[in-house]
C-alpha positions as CSV (number, residue, x, y, z in Angstrom):
1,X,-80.6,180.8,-18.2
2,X,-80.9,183.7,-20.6
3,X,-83.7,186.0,-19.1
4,X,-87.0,187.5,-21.2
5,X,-86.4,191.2,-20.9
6,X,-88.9,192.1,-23.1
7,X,-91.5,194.0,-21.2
8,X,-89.3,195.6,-18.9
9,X,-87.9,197.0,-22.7
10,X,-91.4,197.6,-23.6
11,X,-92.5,199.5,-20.7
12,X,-89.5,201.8,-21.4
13,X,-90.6,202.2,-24.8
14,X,-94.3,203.0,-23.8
15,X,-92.8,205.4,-21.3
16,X,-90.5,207.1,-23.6
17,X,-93.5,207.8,-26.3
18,X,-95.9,209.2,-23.6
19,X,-92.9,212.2,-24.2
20,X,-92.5,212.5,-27.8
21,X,-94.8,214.9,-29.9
22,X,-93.6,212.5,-33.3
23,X,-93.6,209.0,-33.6
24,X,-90.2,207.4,-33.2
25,X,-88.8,205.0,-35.8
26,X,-88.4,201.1,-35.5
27,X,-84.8,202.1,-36.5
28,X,-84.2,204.6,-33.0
29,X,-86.6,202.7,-30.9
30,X,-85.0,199.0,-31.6
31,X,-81.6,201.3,-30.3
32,X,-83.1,202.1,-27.3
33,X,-83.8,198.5,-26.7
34,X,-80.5,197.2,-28.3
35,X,-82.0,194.8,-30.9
36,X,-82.9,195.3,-34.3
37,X,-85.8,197.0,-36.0
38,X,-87.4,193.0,-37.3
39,X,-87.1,191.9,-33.7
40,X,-88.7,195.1,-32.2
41,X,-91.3,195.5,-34.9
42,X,-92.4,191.9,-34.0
43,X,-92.4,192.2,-30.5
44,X,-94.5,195.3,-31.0
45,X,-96.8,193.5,-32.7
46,X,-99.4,192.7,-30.5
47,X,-99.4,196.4,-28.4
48,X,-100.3,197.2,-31.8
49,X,-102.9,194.8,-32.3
50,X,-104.5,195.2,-28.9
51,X,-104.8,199.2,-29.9
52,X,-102.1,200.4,-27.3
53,X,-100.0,201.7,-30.0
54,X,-99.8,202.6,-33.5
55,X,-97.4,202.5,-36.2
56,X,-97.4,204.4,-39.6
57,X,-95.1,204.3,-42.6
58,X,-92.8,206.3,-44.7
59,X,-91.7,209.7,-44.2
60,X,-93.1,210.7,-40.9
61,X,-93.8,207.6,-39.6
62,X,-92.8,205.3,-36.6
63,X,-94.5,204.0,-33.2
64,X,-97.3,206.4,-31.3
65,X,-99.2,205.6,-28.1
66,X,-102.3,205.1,-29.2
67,X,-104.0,205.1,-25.5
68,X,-103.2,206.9,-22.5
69,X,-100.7,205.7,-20.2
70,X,-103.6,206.1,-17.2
71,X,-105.6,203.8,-19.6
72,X,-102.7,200.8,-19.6
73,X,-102.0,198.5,-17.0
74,X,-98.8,196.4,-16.3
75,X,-101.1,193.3,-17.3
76,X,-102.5,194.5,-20.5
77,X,-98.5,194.8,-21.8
78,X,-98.1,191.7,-20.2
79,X,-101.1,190.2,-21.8
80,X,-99.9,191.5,-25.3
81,X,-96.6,190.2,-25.8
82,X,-97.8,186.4,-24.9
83,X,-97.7,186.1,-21.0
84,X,-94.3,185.1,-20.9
85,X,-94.0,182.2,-18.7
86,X,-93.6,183.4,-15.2
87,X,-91.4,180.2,-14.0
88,X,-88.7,178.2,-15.6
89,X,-89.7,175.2,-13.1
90,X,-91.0,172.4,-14.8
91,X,-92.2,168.9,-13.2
92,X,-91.1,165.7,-13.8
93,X,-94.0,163.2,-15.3
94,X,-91.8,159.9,-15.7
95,X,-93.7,158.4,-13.5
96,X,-97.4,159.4,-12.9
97,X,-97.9,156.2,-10.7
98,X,-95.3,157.4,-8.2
99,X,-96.9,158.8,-5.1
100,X,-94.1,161.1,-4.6
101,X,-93.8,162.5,-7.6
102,X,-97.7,163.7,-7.5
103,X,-97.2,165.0,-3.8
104,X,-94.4,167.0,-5.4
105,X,-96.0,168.0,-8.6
106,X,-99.3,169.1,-6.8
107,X,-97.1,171.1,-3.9
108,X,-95.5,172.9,-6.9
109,X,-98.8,173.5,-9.1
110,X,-100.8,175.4,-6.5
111,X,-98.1,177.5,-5.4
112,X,-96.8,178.3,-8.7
113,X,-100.6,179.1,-9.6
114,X,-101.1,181.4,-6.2
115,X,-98.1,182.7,-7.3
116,X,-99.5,183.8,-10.5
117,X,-102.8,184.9,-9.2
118,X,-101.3,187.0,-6.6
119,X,-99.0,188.5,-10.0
120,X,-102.2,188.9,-12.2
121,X,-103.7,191.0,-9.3
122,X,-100.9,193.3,-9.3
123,X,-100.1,194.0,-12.5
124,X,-104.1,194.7,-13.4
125,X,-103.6,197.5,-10.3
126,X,-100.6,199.2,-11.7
127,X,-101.0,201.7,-14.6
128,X,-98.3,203.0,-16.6
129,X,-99.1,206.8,-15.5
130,X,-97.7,205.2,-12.1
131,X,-94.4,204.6,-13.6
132,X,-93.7,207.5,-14.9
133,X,-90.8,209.7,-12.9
134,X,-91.9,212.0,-10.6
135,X,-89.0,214.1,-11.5
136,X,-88.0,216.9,-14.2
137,X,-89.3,215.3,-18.1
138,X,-85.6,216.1,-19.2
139,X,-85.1,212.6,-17.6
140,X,-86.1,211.4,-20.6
141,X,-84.2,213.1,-22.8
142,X,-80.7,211.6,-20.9
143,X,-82.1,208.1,-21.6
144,X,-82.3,209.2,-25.3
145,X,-78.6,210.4,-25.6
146,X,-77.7,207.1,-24.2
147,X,-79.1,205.3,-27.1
148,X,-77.4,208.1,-29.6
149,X,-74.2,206.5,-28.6
């Protein structure tokens, strides 16, 4: 099973612009993600249209925060690319008559949906300021020579 990497890429993107002074290219920033710039522009497209980020073209143009990182929470990326579904369970529906197949199918519905609650409450407590390094801001600039290669 192929797993959705997309806001863990994201929230290194979101990172990494909190320490640029200019806006970073779909070209550079699709790189740092290893996918291409159609892909990234699209999965950036609804950071953008929640006003997290901005995006400008032509000479001098490329991807900005357009908030603070204090003022973004895990859930609000989250929220942005789609929810991604949390679980790849699914539940058999053959048979809705079939006692056992409810019992199971009810059993898995509430604690997939705790599950999720208990998610939604963290990710709404956790800014992106809180993931930033505690550590030297050249950090950053070691990530970026890796996507130079």
């Amino acid at each position: 099973m192929n797993r959705d990497t997309r806001l863990s890429d994201v929230l290194h993107v979101l990172l990494h612009l909190d320490h640029v002074k200019e806006p970073r290219t779909s070209e550079f920033l699709a790189k740092s993600m290893g996918t291409n710039p159609a892909v990234f522009r699209r999965t950036m497209a609804g950071l953008r249209n929640a006003g997290y980020v901005q995006s400008g073209r032509g000479h001098g143009g490329g991807w900005s925060l357009a908030r603070p990182l204090s003022e973004l929470t895990l859930l609000d990326v989250y929220t942005a690319l789609g929810s991604p579904s949390l679980f790849a369970i699914g539940m058999r529906d053959d048979n809705p008559a079939c006692l056992v197949e409810r019992n199971v199918n009810e059993a898995l519905e509430d604690t997939m949906a705790q599950a999720e609650a208990l998610f939604v409450e963290r990710f709404g407590a956790i800014t992106l300021e809180k993931l930033l390094p505690k550590i030297d801001p050249m950090v950053f600039a070691t990530c970026a020579k890796s996507t130079d290669d």
